[in-house]
C-alpha positions as CSV (number, residue, x, y, z in Angstrom):
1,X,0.0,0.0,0.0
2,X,1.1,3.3,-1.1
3,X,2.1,6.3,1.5
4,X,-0.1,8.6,0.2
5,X,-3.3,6.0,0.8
6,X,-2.6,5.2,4.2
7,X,-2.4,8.6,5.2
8,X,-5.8,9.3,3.1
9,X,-7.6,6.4,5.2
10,X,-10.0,7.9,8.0
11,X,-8.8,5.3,10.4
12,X,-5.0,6.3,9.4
13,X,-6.3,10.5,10.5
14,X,-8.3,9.0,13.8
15,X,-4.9,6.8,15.2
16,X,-2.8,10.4,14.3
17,X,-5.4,12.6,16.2
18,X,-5.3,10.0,19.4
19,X,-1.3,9.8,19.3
20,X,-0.6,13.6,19.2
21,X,-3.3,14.2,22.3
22,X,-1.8,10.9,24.3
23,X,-1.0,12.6,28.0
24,X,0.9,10.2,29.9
25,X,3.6,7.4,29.1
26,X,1.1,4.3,28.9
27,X,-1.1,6.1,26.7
28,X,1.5,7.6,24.6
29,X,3.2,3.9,23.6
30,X,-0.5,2.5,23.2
31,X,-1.5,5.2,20.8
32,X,2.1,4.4,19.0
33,X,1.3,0.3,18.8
34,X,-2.3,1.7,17.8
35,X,-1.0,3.8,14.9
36,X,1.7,0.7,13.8
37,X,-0.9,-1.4,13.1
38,X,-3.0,0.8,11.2
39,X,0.0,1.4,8.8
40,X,0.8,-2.0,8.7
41,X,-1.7,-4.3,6.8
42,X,-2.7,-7.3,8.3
43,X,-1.5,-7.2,11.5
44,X,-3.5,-10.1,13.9
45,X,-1.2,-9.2,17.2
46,X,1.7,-6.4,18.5
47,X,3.1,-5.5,21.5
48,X,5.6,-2.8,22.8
49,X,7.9,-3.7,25.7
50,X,9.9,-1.2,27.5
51,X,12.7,-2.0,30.3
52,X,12.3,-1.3,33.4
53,X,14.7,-0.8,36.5
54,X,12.5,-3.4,38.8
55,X,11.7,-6.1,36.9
56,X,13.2,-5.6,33.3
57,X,11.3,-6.0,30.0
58,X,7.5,-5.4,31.2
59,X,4.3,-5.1,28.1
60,X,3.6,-1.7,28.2
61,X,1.3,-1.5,25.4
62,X,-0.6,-4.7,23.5
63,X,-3.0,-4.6,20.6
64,X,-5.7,-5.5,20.6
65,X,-5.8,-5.3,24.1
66,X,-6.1,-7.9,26.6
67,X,-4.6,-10.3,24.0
68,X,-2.7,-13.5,24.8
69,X,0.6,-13.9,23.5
70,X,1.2,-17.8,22.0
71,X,4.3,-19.7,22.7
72,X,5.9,-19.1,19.4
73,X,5.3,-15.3,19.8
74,X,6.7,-15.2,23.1
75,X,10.0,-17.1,21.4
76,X,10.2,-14.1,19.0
77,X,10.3,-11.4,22.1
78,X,12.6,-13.4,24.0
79,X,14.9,-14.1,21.2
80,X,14.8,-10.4,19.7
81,X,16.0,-9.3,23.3
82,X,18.7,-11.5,23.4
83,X,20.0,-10.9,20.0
84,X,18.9,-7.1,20.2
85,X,18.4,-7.1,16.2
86,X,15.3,-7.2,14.2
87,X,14.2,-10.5,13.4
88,X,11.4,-12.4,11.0
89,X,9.7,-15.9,11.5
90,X,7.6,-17.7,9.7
91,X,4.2,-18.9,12.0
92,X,1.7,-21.6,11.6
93,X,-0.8,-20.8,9.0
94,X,0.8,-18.5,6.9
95,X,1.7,-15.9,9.2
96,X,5.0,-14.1,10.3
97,X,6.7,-12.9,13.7
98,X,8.3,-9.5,13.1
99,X,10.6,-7.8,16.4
100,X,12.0,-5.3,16.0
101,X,14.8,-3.6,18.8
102,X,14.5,0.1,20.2
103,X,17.8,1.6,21.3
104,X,18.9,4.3,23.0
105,X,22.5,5.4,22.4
106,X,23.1,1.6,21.6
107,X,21.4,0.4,24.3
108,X,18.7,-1.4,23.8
109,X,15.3,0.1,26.0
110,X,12.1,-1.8,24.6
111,X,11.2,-4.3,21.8
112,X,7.8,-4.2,19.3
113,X,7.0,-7.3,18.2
114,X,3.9,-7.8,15.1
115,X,2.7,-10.6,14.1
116,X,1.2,-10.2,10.7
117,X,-0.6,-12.5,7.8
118,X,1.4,-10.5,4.3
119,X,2.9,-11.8,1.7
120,X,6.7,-12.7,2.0
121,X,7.5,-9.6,-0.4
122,X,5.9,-6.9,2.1
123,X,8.2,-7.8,5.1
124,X,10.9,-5.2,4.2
125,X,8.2,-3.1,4.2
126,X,6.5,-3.9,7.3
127,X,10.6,-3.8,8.8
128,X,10.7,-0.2,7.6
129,X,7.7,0.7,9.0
130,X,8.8,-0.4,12.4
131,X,12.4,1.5,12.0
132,X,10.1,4.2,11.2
133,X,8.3,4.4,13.8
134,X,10.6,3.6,16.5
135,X,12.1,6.9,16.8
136,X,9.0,8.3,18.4
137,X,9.7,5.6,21.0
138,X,12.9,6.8,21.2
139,X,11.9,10.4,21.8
140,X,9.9,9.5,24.4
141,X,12.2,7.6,26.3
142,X,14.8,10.6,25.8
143,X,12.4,13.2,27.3
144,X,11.5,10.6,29.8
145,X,15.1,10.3,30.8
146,X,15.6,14.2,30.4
147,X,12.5,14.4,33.2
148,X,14.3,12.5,35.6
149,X,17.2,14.0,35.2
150,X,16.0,17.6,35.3
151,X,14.2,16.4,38.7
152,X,17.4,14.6,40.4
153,X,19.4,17.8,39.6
154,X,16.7,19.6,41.4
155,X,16.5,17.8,44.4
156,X,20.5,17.7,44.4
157,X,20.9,21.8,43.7
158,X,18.6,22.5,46.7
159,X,20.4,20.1,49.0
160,X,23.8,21.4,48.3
161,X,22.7,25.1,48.4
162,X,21.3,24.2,51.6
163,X,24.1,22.4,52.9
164,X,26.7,25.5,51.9
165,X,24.9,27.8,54.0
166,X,24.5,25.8,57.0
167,X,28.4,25.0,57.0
168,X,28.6,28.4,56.4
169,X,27.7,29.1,60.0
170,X,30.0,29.6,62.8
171,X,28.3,27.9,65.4
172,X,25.3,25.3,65.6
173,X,22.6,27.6,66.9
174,X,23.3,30.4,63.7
175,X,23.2,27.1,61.3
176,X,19.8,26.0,63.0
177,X,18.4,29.3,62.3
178,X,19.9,29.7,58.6
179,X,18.2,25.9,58.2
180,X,14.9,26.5,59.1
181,X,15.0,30.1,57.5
182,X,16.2,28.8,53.8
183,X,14.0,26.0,54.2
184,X,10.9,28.1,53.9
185,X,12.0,30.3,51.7
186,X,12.4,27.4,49.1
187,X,9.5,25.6,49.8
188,X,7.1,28.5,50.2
189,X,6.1,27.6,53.9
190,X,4.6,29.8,56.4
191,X,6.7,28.1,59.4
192,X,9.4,25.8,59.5
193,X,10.4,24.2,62.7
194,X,13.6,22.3,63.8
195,X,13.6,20.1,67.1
196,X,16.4,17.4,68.7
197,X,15.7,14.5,70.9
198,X,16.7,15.5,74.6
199,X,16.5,12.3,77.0
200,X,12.7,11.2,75.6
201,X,10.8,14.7,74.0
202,X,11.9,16.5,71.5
203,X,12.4,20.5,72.1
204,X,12.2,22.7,69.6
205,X,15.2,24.1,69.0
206,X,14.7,26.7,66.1
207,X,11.6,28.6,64.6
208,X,11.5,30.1,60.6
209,X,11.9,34.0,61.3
210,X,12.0,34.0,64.7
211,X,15.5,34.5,66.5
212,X,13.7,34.4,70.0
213,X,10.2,32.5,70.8
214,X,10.4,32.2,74.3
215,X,6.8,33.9,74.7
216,X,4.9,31.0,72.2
217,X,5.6,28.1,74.6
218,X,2.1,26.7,73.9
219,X,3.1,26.5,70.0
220,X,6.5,24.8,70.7
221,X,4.9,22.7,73.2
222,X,2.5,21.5,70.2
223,X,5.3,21.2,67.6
224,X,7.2,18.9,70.1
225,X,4.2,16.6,69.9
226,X,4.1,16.9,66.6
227,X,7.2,15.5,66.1
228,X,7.7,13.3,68.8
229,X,4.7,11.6,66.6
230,X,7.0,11.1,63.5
231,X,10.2,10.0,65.6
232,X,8.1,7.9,67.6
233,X,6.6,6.2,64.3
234,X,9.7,6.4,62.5
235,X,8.2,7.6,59.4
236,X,7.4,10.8,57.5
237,X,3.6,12.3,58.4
238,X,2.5,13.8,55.2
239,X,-1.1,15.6,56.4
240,X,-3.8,15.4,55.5
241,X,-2.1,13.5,52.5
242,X,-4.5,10.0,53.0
243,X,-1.9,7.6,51.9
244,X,-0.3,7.6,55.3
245,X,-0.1,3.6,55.9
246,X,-0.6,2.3,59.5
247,X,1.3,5.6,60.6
248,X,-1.0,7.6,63.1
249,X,-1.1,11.3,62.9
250,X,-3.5,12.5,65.6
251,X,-1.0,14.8,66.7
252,X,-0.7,16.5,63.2
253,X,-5.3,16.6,62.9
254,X,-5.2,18.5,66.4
255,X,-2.4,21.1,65.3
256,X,-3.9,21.4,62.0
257,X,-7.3,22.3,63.4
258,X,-5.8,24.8,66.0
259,X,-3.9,26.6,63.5
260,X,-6.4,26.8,60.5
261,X,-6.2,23.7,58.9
262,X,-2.4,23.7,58.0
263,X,-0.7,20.9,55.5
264,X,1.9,19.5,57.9
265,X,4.8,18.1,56.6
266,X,7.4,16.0,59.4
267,X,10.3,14.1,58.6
268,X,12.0,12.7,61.3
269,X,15.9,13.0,61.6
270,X,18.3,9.7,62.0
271,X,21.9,8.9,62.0
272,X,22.4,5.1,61.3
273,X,20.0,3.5,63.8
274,X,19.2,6.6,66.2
275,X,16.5,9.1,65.5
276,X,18.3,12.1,66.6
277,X,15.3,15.1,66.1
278,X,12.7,15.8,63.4
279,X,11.8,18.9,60.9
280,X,8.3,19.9,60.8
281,X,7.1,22.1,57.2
282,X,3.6,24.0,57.5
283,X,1.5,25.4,55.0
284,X,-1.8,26.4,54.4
285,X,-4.2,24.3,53.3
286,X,-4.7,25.0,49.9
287,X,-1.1,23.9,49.3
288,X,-0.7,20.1,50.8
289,X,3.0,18.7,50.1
290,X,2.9,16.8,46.9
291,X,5.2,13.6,46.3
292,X,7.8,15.1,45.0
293,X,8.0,17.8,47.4
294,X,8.6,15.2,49.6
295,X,10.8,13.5,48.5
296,X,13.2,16.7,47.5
297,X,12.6,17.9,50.9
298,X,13.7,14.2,52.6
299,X,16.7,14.6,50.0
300,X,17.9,18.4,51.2
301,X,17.6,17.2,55.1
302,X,18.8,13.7,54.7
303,X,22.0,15.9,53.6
304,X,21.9,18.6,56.3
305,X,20.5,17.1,59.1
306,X,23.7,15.1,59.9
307,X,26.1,18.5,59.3
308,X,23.7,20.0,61.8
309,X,24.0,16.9,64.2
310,X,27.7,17.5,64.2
311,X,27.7,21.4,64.7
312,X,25.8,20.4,67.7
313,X,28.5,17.9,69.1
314,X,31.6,19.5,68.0
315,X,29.6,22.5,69.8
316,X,30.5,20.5,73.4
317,X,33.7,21.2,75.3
318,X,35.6,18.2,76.4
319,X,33.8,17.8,79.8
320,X,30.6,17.5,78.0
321,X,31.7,15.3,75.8
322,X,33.0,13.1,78.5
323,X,30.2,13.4,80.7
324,X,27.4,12.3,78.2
325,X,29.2,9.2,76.6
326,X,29.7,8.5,80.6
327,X,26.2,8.8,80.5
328,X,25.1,6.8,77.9
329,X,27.2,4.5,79.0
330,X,25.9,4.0,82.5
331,X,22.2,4.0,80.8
332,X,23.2,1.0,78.6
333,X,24.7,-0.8,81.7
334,X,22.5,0.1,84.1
335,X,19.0,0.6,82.5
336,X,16.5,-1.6,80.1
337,X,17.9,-3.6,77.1
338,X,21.3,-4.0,76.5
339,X,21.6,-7.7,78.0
340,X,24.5,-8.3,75.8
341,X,26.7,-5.6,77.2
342,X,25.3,-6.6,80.8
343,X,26.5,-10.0,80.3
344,X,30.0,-8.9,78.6
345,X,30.8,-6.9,81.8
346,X,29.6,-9.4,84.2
347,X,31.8,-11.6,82.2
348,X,35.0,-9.4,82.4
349,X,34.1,-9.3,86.1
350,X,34.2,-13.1,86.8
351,X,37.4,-13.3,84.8
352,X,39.5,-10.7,86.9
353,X,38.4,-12.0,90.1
354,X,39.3,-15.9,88.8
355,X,42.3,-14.6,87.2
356,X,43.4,-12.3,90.5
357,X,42.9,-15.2,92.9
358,X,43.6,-18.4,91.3
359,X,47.3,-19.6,90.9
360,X,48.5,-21.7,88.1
361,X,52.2,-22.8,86.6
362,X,54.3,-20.1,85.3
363,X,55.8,-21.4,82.3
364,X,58.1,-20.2,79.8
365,X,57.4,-21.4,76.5
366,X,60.4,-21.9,73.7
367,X,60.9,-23.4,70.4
368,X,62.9,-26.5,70.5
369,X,64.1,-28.9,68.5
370,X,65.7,-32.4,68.8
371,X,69.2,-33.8,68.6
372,X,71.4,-36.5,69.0
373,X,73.5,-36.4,72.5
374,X,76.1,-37.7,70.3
375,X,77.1,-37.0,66.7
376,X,79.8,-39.1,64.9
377,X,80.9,-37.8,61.9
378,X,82.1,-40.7,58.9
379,X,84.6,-38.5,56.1
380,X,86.8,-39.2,53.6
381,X,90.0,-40.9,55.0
382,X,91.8,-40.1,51.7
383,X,91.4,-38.6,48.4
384,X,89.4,-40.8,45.9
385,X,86.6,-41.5,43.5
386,X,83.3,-42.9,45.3
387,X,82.4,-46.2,43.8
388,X,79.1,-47.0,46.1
389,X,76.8,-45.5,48.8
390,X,74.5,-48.1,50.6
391,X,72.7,-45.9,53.2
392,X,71.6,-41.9,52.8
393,X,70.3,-39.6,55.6
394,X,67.0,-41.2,57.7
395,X,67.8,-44.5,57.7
396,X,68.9,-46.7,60.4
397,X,72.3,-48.3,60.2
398,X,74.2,-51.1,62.5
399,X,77.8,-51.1,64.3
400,X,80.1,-51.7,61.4
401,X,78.0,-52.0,58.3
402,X,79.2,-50.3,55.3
403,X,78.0,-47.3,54.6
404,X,80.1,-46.2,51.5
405,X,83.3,-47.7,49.7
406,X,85.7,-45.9,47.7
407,X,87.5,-47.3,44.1
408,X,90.2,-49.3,45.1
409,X,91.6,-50.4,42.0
410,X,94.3,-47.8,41.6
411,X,95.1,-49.0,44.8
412,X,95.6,-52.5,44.0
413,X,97.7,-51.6,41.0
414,X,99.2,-49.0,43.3
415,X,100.3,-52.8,45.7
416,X,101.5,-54.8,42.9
417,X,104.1,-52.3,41.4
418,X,105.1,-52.4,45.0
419,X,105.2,-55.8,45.8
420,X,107.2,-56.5,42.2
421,X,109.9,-53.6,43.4
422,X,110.2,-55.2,46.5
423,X,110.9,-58.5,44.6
424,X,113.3,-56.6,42.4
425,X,114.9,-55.0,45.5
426,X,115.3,-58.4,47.4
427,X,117.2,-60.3,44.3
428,X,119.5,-57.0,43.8
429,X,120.6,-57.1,48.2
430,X,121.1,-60.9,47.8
431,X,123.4,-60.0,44.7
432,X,125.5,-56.9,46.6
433,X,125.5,-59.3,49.3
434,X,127.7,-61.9,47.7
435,X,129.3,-60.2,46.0
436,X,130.7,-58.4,49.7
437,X,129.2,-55.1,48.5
438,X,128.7,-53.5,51.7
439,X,127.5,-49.8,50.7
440,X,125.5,-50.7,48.0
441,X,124.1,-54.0,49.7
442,X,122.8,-51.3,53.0
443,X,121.5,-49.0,50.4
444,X,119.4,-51.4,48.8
445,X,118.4,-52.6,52.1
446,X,117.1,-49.2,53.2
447,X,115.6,-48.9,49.6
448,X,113.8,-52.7,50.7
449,X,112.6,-50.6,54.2
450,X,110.8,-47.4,51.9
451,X,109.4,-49.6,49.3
452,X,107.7,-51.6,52.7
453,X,106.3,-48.4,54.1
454,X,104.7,-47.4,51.1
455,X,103.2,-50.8,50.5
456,X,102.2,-51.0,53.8
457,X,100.3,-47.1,53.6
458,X,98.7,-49.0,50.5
459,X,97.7,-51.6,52.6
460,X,96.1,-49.3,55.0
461,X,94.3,-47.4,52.1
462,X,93.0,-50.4,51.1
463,X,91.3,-51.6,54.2
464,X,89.8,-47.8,54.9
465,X,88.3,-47.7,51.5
466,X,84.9,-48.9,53.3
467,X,83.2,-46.6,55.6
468,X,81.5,-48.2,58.2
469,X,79.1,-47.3,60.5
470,X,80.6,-46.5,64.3
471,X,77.7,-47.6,66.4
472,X,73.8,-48.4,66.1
473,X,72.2,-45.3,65.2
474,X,70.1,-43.1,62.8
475,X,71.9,-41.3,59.7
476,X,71.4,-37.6,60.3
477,X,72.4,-36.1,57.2
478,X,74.4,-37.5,53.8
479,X,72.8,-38.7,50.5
480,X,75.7,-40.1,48.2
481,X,73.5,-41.6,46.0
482,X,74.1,-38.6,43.4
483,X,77.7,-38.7,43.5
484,X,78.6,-41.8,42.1
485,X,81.9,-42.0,40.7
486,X,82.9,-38.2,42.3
487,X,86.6,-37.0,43.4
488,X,86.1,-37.2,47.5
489,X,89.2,-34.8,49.1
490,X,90.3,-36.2,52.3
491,X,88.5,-34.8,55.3
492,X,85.4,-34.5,53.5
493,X,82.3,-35.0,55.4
494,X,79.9,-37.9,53.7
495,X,77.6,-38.9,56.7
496,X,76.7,-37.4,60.2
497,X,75.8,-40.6,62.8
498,X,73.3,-40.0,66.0
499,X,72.4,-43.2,68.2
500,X,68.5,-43.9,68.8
501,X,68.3,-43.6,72.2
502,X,70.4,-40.6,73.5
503,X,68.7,-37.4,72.5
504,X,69.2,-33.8,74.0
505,X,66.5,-31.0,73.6
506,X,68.0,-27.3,72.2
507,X,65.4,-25.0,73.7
508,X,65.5,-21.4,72.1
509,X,64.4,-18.9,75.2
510,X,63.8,-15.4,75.0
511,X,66.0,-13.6,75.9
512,X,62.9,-11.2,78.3
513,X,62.2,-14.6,80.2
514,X,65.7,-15.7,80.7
515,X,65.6,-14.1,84.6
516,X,63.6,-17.0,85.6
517,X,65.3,-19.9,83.5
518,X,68.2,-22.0,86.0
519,X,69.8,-25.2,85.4
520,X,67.5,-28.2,86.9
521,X,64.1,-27.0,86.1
522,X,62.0,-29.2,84.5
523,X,59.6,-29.3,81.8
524,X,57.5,-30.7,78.8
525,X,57.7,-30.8,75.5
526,X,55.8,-31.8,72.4
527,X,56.7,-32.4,69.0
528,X,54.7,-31.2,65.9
529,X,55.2,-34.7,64.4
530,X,54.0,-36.4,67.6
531,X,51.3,-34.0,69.2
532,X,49.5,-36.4,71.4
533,X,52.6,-37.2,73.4
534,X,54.4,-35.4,76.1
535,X,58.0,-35.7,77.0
536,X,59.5,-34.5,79.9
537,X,62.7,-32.9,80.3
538,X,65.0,-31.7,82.7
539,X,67.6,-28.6,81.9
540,X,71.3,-29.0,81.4
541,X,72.9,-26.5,80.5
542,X,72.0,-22.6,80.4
543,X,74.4,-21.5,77.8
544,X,75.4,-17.7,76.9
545,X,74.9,-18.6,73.1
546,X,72.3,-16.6,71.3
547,X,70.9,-16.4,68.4
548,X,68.6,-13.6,66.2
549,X,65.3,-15.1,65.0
550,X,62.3,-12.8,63.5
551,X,63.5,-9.7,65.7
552,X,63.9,-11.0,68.8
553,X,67.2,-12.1,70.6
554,X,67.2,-16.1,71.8
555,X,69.8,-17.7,73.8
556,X,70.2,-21.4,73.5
557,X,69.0,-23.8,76.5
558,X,70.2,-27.3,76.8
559,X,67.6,-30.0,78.1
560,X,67.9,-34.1,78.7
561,X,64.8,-36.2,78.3
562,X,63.7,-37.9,81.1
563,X,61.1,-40.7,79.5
564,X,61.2,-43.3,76.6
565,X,62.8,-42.0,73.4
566,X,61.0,-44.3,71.0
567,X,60.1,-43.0,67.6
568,X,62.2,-40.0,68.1
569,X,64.2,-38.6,65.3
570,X,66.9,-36.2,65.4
571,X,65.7,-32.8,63.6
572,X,62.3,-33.3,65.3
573,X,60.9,-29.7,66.4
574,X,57.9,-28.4,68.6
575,X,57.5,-26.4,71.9
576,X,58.6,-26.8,75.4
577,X,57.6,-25.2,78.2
578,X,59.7,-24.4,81.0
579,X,58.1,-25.0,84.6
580,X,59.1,-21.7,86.9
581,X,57.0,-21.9,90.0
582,X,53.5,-21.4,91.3
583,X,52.1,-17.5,90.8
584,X,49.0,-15.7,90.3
585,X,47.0,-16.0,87.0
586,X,46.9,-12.1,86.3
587,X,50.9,-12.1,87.0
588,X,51.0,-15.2,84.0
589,X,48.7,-13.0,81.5
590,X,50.0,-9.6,82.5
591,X,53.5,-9.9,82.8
592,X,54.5,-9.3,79.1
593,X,52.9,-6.2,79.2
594,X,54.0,-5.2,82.5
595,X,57.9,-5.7,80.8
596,X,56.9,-3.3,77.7
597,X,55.7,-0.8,80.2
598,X,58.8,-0.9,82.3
599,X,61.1,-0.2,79.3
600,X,59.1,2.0,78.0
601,X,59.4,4.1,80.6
602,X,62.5,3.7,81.6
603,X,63.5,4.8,78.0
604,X,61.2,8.1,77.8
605,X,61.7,9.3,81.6
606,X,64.0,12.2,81.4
């Protein structure tokens, strides 16, 4: 169908008349969808669905109304959404699905959806149509969006105007009175009052225009009420607004009818959980507080209520200050409510009475770590090449079983060229011997002696070449097992031996506790690989070794176990604890800090 006849047809003229006088949002998108349809021929179903911040993509318009959308059409929406392009199916029966995405700066803010019974050659038109029309959509949504803003920025301009010239005050009563003052004057009330929470009223602190209203106590008695009412209820009173909840306003109907019908506005004032005072707007009653003068006016006091609420306080001198947190305090402790704090200092109490009567064991704890009372260290009794290694560090070896050997074969060739010089030596003494050659037959002789110490030193060599163990015991470090075939030097240390049942315990003590720590003392210890036993020990040795560790100064303690040794391995670390003598439980827990203090102290007094 041509342009020109669809904007000839009567029905075309009636949707165009209903769009351009459409009033509010709804309408306006339903007289769109209305007007869609009409251009579009054939259309059997349509809908318009805009986002929405609560529960996303909502219908806001549907033609003809109260229509049911089929599965298939539903797929279409769903699917348009998701792939936020337009989009044509073919239906059941000859009919198509047409979506079609609205965006807004690339942002997709509603979907229209047709479905329509054309021919297959009229869907690019019926897709134009939709692209069309879809910037109206758009303008509505901009000028939607524009609204919003323009009313934010409101409700933010008067808030921080607001909030200048209250911190523009010196002290809290001058920013009271500025508060209340500019307050009206924006809102075009005849009185606004301002009123903090003292013990359980409220009193009015500050009147709209009046500096001084000593002489109007039976007003400012009233307006206390009034706003007690709100704090009490802890929610705004809009009167005589009638959507009020279950919030009771009796106090507001009375004041009202006393003072000629006035539209009360009070919004109570609160600073996390506390309700700290309340601000109560009047005006007459041909000018009730709409909405959104409440909730612009919430917005500016919400923001200047809490610099007022700290004027006041930083208004206090120190004493003050003191004496109301005291105060509060003793309220909490002594009055209603508050059982956990009750039972917190009840608590604390028990526990310093138990802790200043009771005695326990003063102990000194230490890290410690366990090691052989002997260590026998197996080297290299010569230089060499190692040709095996039978045992490596952890396992258990026996009195005299090899632990290593060293190549001996250029030691056995080393014997033999000795062995045939000494031959060769013996027939050439025999021979200077008959023939009466004294000198030469006493040289050869002391050449017989040389060649016999250096087989002999072979010899000796030869039966060192294996490493034995020197007594039953547990290999504490040495793994060979990589070194096959290495140059040893002589005096190089292959294995470190510790026996299985002699053991000594290093304690580390800090060097703050070592006042208390004598030889003989006894203790306990446990290991971190054997937590469920306890060893006692007995101290040996308090040496004047020490040793840094993570900033602190350690000297090292020496300890002999007193029970079994079984399982033990050398290396083995945990804790021991020192056992000092009998004292008072607040001495135990308190005498670390009472050390600090003493240094302190000592290093800052003059």
């Amino acid at each position: 169908m041509q342009i020109q006849s669809q904007f000839s047809n009567a029905s075309l003229r009636d949707a165009w008349v209903k769009f351009s006088a459409a009033q509010s949002y709804t309408q306006y998108c339903q007289r769109w969808l209305e007007l869609m349809c009409i251009r579009v021929d054939n259309v059997e179903m349509a809908t318009l669905l805009m986002e929405t911040e609560e529960s996303g993509f909502q219908p806001t318009a549907i033609w003809p109304e109260k229509s049911e959308f089929d599965a298939d059409f539903t797929a279409l929406i769903e699917e348009g959404i998701s792939e936020q392009a337009g989009l044509v199916h073919s239906f059941f029966g000859g009919k198509f699905g047409v979506v079609f995405p609205i965006k807004l700066d690339e942002v997709v803010v509603g979907v229209v959806a047709l479905s329509v019974k054309v021919p297959k050659t009229q869907l690019p038109s019926v897709m134009e149509n939709l692209q069309w029309g879809s910037s109206w959509i758009e303008l509505l949504q901009r000028r939607h969006n524009d609204s919003e803003t323009k009313k934010l920025y409101e409700r933010l301009s008067g808030a921080v105007d607001l909030l200048g010239a209250v911190l523009a005050e010196a002290d809290f009563h001058s920013a009271a009175i500025t508060f209340v003052n500019e307050l009206a004057s924006a809102h075009q009330c005849d009185r606004v009052s301002f009123g903090l929470v003292r013990g359980t009223l409220i009193e009015v602190t500050a009147l709209s225009h009046s500096a001084q209203f000593g002489k109007k106590m039976n007003l400012v008695r009233r307006l206390s009420g009034v706003m007690d009412e709100a704090v009490q209820q802890r929610g705004v009173i809009n009167y005589p607004n009638k959507e009020q909840g279950l919030l009771v306003a009796r106090e507001h109907a009375q004041f009202s009818q006393s003072y000629a019908n006035a539209s009360l506005l009070t919004i109570p004032l609160h600073s996390d959980s506390q309700y700290f005072g309340a601000v109560t707007l009047e005006r007459t009653s041909e000018c009730p507080f709409s909405q959104y003068e409440e909730d612009q006016i919430r917005s500016i006091i919400a923001l200047s209520g809490e610099t007022l609420k700290n004027k006041r306080d930083s208004d206090k001198t120190w004493y003050q200050h003191l004496a109301s947190a005291s105060a509060r305090q003793l309220i909490r402790v002594l009055g209603r409510g508050y059982l956990g704090r009750k039972l917190l200092i009840l608590l604390i109490t028990l526990c310093v009475v138990f802790f200043s009567v009771f005695e326990a064991t003063y102990e000194v704890s230490a890290d410690s770590v366990l090691e052989g009372s002997i260590r026998r260290v197996v080297v290299a009794p010569f230089e060499g090449y190692l040709e095996s290694a039978s045992v490596k560090a952890g396992e258990r070896v026996l009195a005299g079983q090899q632990m290593s050997r060293l190549d001996e074969r250029d030691l056995i060739l080393e014997k033999l060229s000795y062995l045939s010089e000494q031959s060769k030596l013996q027939r050439q003494h025999e021979e200077a011997v008959a023939d009466k050659d004294r000198a030469q037959a006493a040289i050869i002789k002391a050449q017989i002696a040389q060649n016999a110490a250096q087989l002999n030193l072979v010899e000796s060599k030869l039966s060192r070449t294996k490493m034995l163990a020197p007594f039953d015991g547990f290999v504490v470090s040495g793994d060979l097992s990589q070194r096959l075939g290495s140059a040893l030097e002589q005096g190089e240390v292959l294995f470190e031996v510790a026996p299985l049942d002699q053991y000594r315990v290093i304690l580390w003590v800090d060097e703050h506790k070592m006042a208390d720590v004598i030889e003989g003392q006894t203790g306990r210890l446990i290991l971190n690989a054997l937590p469920e036993d306890i060893f006692e020990f007995k101290l040996t040795q308090v040496t004047p070794v020490t040793e840094a560790r993570d900033g602190a100064n350690l000297f090292r303690v020496e300890a002999a176990l007193s029970g079994p040794t079984i399982n033990l391995r050398p290396g083995m670390k945990g804790i021991g604890k020192i056992q000092i003598d009998q004292r008072k439980l607040i001495w135990i827990w308190t005498y670390p800090l009472q050390q600090w203090v003493r240094l302190k102290v000592w290093a800052w007094w003059p």
